[in-house]
Structures are given as C-alpha cells and as structure tokens.
N, C-alpha and C positions, 0 to 999 in steps of 0.2 A: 578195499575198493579202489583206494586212490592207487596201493601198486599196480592192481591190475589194468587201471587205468593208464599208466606210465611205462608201463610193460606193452600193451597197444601201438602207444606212439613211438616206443624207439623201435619194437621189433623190422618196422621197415631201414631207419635208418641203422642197424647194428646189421641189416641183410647188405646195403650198398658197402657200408664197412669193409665185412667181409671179403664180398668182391672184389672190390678194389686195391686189395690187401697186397696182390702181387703186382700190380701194378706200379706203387707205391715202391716196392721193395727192387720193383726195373728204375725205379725216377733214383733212387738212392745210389745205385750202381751206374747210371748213368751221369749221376753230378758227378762220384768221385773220377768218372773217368774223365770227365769236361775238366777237374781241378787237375788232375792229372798232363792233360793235355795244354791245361794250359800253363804248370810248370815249366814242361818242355819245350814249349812254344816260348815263353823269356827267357829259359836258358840261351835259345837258337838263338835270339835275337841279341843279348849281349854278348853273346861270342863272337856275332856278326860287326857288331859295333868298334869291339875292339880289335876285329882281324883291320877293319875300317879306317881305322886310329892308327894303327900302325901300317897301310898302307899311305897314308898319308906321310907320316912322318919320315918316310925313307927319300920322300921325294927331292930333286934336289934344291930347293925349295927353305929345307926346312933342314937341312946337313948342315951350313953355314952357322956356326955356333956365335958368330961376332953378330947377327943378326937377330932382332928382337922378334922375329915372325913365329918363334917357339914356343914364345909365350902368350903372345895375341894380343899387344898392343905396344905403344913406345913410350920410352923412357926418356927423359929429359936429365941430358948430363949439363 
C-alpha cells in the first residue's frame, strides 16, 4: 500500500522529469558553448591588451632608455 502510494505521487513528477529531459540536455549544450565563448572572448581580450602594451611602448615617449617612464616611477640617485 505504501508503494503504491508513493508510486501515485511521483508518477506526475517523474512525467515533467521526462519532459523536460531535452530541454535540460539544450541548457548543457548551451553552457558549454557560453564557457566556450567565453574562453575566446579572454583570449580576444588579452591579445588585445598586449597588442596595447606594445603600442604604447614604441612611442617615443618610452624609447629614451636614460629615462625612468619604463618603469612607472622615479628613482632617486
């Protein structure tokens, strides 16, 4: 009595289960592409960073090797 009691109450929730089975199995395929994405979304942006860096660095500005602005702050001789 008591299984078929319990047999009662989950058959509705083992029916939405069911259901929602592929649904579930799009959310799985859908995160790894979100993680995917946003792999390559940091990659972009520290390649951006350092294309950055070295646009900076060429400037003439920062060529002057006697000058402490290389390192980003001064030195007391």
């Amino acid at each position: 009595m008591i299984k078929k009691f319990f047999k009662n109450i989950f058959v509705p929730l083992q029916y939405i289960r069911n259901k929602t089975r592929p649904w579930r199995r799009k959310r799985h395929s859908l995160e790894r592409k979100l993680i995917d994405l946003e792999k390559i979304t940091m990659s972009m942006v520290k390649l951006h960073a350092w294309d950055m860096h070295q646009k900076l660095l060429t400037e003439p500005r920062y060529k002057d090797e006697k000058r402490l602005l290389n390192f980003g702050f001064k030195g007391y001789s």
